[in-house]
C-alpha positions as CSV (number, residue, x, y, z in Angstrom):
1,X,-71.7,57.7,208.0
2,X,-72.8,60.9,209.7
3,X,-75.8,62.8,208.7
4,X,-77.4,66.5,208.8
5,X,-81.4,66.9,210.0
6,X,-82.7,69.7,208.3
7,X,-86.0,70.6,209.7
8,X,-88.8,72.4,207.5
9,X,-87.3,70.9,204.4
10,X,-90.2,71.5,202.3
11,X,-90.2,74.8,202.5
12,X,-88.9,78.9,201.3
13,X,-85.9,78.7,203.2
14,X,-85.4,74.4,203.9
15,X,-85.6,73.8,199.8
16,X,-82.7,76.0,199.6
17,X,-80.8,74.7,202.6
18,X,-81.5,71.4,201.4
19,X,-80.4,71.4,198.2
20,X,-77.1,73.5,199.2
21,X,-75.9,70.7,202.0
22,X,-76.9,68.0,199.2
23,X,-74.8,69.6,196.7
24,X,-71.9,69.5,198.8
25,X,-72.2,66.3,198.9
26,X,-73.5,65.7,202.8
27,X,-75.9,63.6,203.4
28,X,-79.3,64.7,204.6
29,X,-82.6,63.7,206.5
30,X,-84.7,66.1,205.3
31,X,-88.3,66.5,207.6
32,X,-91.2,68.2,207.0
33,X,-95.2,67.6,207.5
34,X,-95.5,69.0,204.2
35,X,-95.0,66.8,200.8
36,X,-92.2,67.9,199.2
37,X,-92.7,69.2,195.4
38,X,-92.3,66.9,193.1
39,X,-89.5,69.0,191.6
40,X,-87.9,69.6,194.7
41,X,-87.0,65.4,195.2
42,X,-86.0,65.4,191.4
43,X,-83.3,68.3,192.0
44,X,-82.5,66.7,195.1
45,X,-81.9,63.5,193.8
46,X,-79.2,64.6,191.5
47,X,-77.3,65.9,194.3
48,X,-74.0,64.0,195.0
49,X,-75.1,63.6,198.6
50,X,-78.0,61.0,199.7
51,X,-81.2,62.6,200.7
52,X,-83.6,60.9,203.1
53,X,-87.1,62.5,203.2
54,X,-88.8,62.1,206.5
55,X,-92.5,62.8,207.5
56,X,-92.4,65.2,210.8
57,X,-94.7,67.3,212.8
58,X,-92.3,69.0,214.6
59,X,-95.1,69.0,217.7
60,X,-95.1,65.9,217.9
61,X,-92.6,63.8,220.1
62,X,-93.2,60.1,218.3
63,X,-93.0,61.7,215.0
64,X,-89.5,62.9,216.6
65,X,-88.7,59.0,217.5
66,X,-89.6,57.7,214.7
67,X,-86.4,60.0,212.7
68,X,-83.7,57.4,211.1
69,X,-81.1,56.5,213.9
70,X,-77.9,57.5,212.3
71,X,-75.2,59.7,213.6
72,X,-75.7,63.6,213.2
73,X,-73.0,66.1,213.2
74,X,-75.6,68.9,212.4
75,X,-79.2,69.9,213.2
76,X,-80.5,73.1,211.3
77,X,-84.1,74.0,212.4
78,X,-86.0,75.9,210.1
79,X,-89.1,74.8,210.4
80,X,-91.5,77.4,211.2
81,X,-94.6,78.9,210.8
82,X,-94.8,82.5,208.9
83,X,-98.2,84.0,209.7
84,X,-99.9,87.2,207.9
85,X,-99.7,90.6,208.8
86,X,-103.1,90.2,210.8
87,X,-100.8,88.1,213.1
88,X,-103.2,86.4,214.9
89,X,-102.5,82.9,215.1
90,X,-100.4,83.2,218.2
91,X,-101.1,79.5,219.5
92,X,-100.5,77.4,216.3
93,X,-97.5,79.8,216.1
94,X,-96.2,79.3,219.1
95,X,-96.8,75.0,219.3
96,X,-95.1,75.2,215.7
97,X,-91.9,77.7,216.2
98,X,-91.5,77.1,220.0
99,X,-92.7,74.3,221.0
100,X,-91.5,72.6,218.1
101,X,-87.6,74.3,218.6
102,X,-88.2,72.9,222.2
103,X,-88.8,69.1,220.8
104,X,-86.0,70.0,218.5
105,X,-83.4,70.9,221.3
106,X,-84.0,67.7,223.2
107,X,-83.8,65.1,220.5
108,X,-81.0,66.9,219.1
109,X,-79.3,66.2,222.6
110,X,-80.8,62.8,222.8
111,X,-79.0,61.9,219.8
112,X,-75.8,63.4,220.6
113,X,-75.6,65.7,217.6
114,X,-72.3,68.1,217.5
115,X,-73.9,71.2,216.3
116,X,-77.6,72.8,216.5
117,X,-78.7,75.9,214.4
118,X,-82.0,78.0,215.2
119,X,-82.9,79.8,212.4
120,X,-84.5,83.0,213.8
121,X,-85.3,86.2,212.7
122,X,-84.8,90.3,212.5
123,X,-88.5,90.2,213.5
124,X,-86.8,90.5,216.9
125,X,-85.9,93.6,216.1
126,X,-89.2,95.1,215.5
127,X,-89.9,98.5,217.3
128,X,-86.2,98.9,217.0
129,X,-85.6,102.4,217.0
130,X,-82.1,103.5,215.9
131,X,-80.9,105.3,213.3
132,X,-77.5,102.6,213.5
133,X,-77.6,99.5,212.6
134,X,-79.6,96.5,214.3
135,X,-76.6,94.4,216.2
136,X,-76.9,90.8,218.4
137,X,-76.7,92.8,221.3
138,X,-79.1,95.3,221.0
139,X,-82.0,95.8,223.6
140,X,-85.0,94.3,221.9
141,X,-88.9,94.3,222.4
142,X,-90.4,93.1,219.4
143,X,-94.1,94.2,218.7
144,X,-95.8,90.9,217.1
145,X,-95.9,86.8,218.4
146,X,-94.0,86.0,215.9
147,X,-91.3,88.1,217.2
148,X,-91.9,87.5,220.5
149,X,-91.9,83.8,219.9
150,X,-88.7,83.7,218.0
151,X,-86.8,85.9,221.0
152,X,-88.1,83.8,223.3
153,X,-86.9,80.8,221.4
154,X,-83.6,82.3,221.4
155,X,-83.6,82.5,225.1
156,X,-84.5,78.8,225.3
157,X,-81.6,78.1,223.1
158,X,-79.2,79.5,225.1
159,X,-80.5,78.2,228.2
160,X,-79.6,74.6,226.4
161,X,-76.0,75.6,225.1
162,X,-75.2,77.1,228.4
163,X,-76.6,74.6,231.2
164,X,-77.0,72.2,228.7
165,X,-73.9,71.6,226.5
166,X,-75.4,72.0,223.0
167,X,-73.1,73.7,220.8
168,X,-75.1,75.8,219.2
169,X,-76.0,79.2,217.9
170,X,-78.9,81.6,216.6
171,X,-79.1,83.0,213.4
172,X,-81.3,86.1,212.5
173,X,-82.7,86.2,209.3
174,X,-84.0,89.3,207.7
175,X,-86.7,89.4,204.7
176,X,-85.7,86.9,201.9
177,X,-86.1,86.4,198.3
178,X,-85.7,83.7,195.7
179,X,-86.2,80.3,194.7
180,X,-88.5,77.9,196.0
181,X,-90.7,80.7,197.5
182,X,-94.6,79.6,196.6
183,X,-97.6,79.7,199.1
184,X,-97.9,76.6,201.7
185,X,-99.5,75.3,204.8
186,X,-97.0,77.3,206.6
187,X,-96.4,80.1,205.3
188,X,-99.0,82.4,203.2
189,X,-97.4,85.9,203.5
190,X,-95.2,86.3,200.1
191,X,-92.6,88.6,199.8
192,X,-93.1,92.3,197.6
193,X,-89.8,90.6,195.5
194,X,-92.0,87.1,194.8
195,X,-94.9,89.5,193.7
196,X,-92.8,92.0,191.5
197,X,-91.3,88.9,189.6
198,X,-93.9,86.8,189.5
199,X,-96.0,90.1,187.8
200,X,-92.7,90.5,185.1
201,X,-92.2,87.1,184.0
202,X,-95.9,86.7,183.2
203,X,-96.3,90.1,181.6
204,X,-99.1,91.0,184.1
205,X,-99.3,95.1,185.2
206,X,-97.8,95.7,188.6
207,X,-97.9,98.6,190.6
208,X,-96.1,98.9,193.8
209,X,-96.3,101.5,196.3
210,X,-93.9,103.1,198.6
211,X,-91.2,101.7,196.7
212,X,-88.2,103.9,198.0
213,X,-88.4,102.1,201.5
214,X,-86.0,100.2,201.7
215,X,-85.0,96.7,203.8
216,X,-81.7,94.0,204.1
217,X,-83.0,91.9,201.4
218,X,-81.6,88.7,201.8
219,X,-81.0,86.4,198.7
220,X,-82.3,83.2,199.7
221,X,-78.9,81.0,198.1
222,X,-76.8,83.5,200.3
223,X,-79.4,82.6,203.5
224,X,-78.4,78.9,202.8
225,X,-74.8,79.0,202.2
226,X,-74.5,81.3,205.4
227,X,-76.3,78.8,207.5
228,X,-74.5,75.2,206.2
229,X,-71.9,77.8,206.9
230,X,-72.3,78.4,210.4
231,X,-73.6,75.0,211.1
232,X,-70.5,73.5,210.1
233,X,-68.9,75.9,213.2
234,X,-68.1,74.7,216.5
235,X,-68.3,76.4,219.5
236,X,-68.7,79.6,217.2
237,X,-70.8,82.9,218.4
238,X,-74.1,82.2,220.2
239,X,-76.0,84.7,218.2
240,X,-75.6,85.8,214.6
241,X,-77.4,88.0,212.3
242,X,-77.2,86.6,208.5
243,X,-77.7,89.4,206.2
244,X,-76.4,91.7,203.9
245,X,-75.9,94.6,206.0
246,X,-76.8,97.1,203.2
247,X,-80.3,98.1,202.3
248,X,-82.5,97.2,199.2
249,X,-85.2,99.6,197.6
250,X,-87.7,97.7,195.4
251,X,-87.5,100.5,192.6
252,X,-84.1,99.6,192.7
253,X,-85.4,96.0,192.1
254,X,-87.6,97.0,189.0
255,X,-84.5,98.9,187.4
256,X,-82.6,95.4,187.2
257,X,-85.9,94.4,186.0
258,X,-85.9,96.7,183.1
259,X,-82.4,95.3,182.0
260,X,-83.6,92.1,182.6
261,X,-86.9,92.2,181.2
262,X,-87.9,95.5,179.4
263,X,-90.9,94.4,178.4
264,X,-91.9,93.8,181.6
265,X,-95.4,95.9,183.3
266,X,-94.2,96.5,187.1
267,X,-94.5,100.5,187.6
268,X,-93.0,101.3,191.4
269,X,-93.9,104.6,192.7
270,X,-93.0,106.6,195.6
271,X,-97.1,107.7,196.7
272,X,-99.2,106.1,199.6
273,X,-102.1,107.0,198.2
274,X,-105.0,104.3,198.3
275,X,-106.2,103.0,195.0
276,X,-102.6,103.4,193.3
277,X,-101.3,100.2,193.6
278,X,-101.5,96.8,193.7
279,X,-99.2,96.2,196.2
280,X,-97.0,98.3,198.9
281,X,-94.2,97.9,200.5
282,X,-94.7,97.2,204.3
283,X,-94.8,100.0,206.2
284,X,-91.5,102.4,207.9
285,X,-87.8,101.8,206.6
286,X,-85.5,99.0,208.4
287,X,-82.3,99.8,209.5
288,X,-79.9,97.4,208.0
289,X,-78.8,94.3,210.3
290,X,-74.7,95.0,211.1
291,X,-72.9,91.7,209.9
292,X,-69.7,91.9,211.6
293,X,-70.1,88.8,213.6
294,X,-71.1,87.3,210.6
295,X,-67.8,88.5,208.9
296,X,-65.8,87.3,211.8
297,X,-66.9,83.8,211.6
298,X,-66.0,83.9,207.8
299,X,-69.2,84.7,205.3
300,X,-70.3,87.5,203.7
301,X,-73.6,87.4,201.7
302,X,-72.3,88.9,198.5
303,X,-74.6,87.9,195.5
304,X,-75.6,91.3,193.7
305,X,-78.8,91.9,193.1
306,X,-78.8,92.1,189.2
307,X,-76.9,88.5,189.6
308,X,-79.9,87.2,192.0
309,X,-82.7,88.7,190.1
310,X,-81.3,87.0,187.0
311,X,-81.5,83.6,189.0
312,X,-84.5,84.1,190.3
313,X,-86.2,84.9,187.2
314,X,-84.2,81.9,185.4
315,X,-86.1,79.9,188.1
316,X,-89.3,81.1,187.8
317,X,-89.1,80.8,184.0
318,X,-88.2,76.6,185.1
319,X,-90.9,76.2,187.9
320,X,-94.0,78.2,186.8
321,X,-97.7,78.2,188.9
């Protein structure tokens, strides 16, 4: 019976993925050098398909040979590490996020797996100047090692699906949102969205700055369905970005709020002033990712964002801190 690795299961993005192939009944190996929450493994386990947790340092090439030896029709590699905005742990980055896409590649070739999806990032874009949106094809010189790493990765990928034979593709993620979103081992940066809900369902005063900027925010059920999506391709585009293709405000987050929750203490205002807020939104307005490769091969990421909010906070009401 074939399986699907998952990489980075544990985490933001991999709980979601995980839980999304499991509930579509495939069955998955699902790795991570992190211990799963508890909760996690019970939702997992009433998923029609069969769910094999698996320790892996993604480093490490006899943690790679010691995976279960059954047949694979996917790989999806999302294990990664998310640093802060000091951005300074460019070696653990890099030996996590390259060298471990690197390990990734060759096993996944090793074991003859049909399909291999890289789950990269619009960090790639940064220092994108354009007033149109940010497309696969663009001319790119991202400013940070994270960035840097991911492009680079890219590179590497293609080098293997060109030279190589793996059929596989890219998929550019921009900021995300949603379940399963908590501070780990890997990743320590939370999104403005995990603050501003977190805040309102406890009743605890908010204040966010900047709030008019705006960014593709990225429902993190609709960043899983588009990549079991595209991993279930073959031979599709080599590079995809997985977005919305519209831009967010958070002030237009905290008016869903105050339908959802009007009792809630989140104020957004539009002021950079220091000693305001509480939190601000990070710095300069994206330009939205264009999604009409993404169209092509069949998605859209269409949840609105009064429907996602609602989720999210029915989640966070389910899994509190």
């Amino acid at each position: 019976m074939s399986h699907c690795l998952l990489t980075g299961a544990a985490g933001f993005l991999g709980a979601n993925i995980l839980l999304e192939l499991a509930g579509r009944g495939r069955n998955v190996v699902a790795c991570d050098y992190l211990q799963p929450p508890d909760a996690l493994v019970r939702e997992a386990e009433t998923a029609p398909g069969e769910v094999t947790w698996a320790d892996l340092d993604v480093r490490s090439a006899s943690d790679w040979d010691r995976l279960p030896r059954y047949d694979y029709d996917e790989v999806i590699h999302a294990a990664a590490l998310t640093p802060g905005s000091d951005d300074t742990k460019t070696l653990p980055t890099a030996e996590v996020n390259m060298v471990g896409a690197l390990r990734a590649m060759e096993w996944s070739l090793g074991r003859g797996a049909d399909r291999f999806v890289f789950v990269s990032s619009s960090a790639v874009y940064r220092g994108f100047e354009a007033t149109a949106p940010m497309r696969e094809d663009s001319i790119l010189q991202p400013e940070f090692s994270y960035g840097i790493l991911k492009l680079a990765t890219e590179g590497l990928l293609a080098e293997y699906r060109e030279r190589r034979g793996l059929d596989s593709c890219s998929v550019r993620l921009p900021s995300l949102f949603g379940p399963w979103e908590r501070p780990t081992g890997s990743r320590d940066n939370m999104s403005v969205i995990y603050h501003v809900c977190r805040a309102a369902i406890s009743g605890q005063p908010l204040t966010v700055a900047a709030a008019k900027l705006r960014r593709d925010w990225l429902y993190v059920r609709d960043a899983a369905r588009g990549l079991v999506h595209l991993a279930s391709l073959r031979g599709g585009p080599p590079l995809i970005n997985l977005g919305t293709g519209e831009l967010t405000a958070i002030e237009q987050v905290v008016d869903h709020l105050d339908e959802l929750l009007p009792r809630h203490g989140v104020v957004s205002t539009t002021g950079l002033e220091e000693g305001i807020s509480d939190i601000t939104v990070a710095r300069g307005e994206a330009q939205p990712m264009a999604v009409d490769v993404l169209r092509k091969s069949g998605f859209v990421a269409d949840t609105p964002l009064g429907v996602a909010l609602a989720e999210y906070l029915e989640w966070l009401r389910e899994h509190p801190e």
